[in-house]
N, C-alpha and C positions, 0 to 999 in steps of 0.2 A: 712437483707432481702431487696431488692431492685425490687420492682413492675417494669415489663418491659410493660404488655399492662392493660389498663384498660378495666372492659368488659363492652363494649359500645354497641350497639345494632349491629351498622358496621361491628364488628368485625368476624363475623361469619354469614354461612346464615340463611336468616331469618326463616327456618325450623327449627331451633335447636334451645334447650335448654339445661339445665345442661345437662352434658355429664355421661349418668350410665353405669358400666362396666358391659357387662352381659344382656343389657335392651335397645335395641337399639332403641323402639318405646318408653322409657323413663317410669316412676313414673308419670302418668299425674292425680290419682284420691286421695282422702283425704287417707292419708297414718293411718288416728283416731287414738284410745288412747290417745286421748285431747290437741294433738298437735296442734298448732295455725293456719292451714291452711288457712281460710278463710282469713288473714289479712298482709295476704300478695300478691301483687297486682303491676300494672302496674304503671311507672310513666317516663312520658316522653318516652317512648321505653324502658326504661327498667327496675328495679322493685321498687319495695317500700314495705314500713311495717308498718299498722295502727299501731300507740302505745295505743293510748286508747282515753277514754273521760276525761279531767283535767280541772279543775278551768278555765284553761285561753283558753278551747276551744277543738278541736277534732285534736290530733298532726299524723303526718307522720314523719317517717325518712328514709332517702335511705343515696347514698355516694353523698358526695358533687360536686363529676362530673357530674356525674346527674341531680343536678339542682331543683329548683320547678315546681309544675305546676300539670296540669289536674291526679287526681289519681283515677284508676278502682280497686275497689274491688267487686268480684264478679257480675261482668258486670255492675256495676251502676257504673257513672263518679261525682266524687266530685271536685267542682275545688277550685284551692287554694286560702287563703283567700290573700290578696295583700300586699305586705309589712310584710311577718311575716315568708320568711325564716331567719334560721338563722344558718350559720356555727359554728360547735362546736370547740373553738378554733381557732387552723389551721390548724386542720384534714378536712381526704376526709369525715367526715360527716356531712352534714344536715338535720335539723328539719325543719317543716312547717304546718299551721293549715290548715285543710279544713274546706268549709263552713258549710257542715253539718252533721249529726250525722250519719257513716255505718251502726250501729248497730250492733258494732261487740266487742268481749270483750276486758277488757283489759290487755295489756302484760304483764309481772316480768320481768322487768330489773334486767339482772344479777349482783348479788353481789358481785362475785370475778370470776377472769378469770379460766375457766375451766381447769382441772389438764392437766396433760401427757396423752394421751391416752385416756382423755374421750370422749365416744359417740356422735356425733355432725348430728341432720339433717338440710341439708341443700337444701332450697324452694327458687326457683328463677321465673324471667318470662324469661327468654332469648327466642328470637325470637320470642316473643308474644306467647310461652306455658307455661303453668305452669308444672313447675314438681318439683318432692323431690330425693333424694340419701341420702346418709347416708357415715360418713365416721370418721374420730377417728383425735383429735386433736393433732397437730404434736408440731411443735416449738414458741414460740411468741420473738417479739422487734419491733423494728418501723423499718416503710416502707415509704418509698417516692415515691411519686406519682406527679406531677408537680408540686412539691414544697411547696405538702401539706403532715408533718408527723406525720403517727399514728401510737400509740401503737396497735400490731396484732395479730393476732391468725393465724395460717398456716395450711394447710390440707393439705397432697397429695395425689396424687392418683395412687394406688397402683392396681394392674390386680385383685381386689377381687368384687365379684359376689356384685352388688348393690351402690358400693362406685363410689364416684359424683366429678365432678369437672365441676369450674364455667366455661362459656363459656362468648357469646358475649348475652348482654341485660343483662345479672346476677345480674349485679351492682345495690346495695341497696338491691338484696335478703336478706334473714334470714338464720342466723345461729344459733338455737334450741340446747338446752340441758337440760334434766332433773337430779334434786336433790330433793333427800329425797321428792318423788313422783311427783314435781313441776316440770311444764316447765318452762326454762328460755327463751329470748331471749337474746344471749351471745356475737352474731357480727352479722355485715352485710358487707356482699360482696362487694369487693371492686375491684379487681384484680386477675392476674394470671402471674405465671413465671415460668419459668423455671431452676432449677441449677444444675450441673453435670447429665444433664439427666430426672431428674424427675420436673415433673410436678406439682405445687404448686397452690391452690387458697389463696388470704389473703383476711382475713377478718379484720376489724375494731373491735378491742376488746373493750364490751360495759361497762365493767366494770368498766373498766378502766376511760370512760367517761360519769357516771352514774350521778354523781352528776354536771354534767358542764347541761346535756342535762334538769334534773329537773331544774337550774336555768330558762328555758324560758318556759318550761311544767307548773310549780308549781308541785303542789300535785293531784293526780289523783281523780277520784272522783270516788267511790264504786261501783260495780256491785249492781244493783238493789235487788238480794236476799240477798245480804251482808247489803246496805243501809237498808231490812225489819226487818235484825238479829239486827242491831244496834236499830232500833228504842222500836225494841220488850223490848230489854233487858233497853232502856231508862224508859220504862215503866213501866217492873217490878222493876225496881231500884225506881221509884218513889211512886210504890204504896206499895212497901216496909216502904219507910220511914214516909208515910202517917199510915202506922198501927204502927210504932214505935213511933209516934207523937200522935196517938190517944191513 
């Protein structure tokens, strides 16, 4: 696969967003069923994806064309912390903290790249809106982009009611899939091409760079009802061994 435009904000007018077939004023409201909407958001013109709160701070990732710098989720602007992008590898992706806490939960980096045909929603901001589409995943290999190559996931898009393809501002959206009830975040938007005809978005397959991205993340730190379930059970475990002791 060979990425011909990246989607820049330029790239299209600034009225548009992911392109849905079927849906011409677009997917603009939380599509629910505990899909990650909220944490996906603006960065530089075009988009980004809170990954969560971790050890080493509150991380973003978008594509590395994209760049650092000021990220909106949910109309609040966080700006980034100085000195802490960091490209994964020398892939179109990077990381970077913000200074302060969204409030927002955190992601499942996906564990293995999504089958043949699995279900994939994909949340962008292009042209400063947000919207979602839906669309089934095609083919993966790496993709070059000026000279940075990622392992990728491919969508196309096909004349079916609701299915999306990236446009201009996209880059660094989410590309969403669930297993065995879980959402994942599985890629992020990178680009779009075209080959004999059909139209392709790629994405940056995150599987694939799941443990490069924890090396500058650490380990994430628990959602709060999680951190109350561990503590609980700290406890009965200890007042357990106190009656085995007495």
């Amino acid at each position: 696969m060979v990425w011909v435009a990246a989607m820049v904000g330029s790239a299209v007018p600034s009225a548009r967003a992911l392109i849905v077939f079927g849906s011409p004023a677009g997917s603009t409201s939380d599509p629910g069923n505990g899909l990650a909407w909220n944490n996906v958001g603006t960065v530089g013109g075009a988009s980004g994806i809170y990954l969560g709160s971790f050890v080493t701070g509150f991380w973003v990732i978008t594509a590395n064309h994209v760049g650092a710098g000021t990220a909106t989720f949910g109309g609040t602007s966080y700006s980034a912390v100085p000195g802490s992008a960091q490209q994964i590898g020398s892939t179109d992706l990077l990381v970077f903290r913000i200074a302060t806490d969204p409030m927002l939960p955190n992601l499942s980096l996906a564990t293995s790249t999504p089958a043949a045909n699995t279900p994939v929603w994909m949340v962008g901001f292009g042209g400063g809106t947000k919207n979602w589409g839906t669309n089934n995943r095609e083919g993966i290999g790496n993709a070059t982009l000026g000279g940075s190559t990622t392992f990728s996931i491919s969508t196309d898009y096909d004349l079916v009611s609701g299915e999306a393809q990236g446009t201009g501002g996209d880059s660094g959206g989410a590309l969403f899939f669930q297993s065995g009830g879980t959402w994942f975040l599985g890629g992020v938007m990178s680009s779009i091409t075209t080959i004999s005809g059909v139209s392709y978005t790629i994405s940056s397959d995150l599987a694939t760079y799941r443990g490069s991205i924890g090396t500058f993340t650490g380990t994430a730190i628990p959602e709060p009802a999680t951190v109350g379930v561990i503590f609980g059970l700290a406890v009965l475990g200890l007042a357990a061994w106190r009656r085995r002791r007495g």
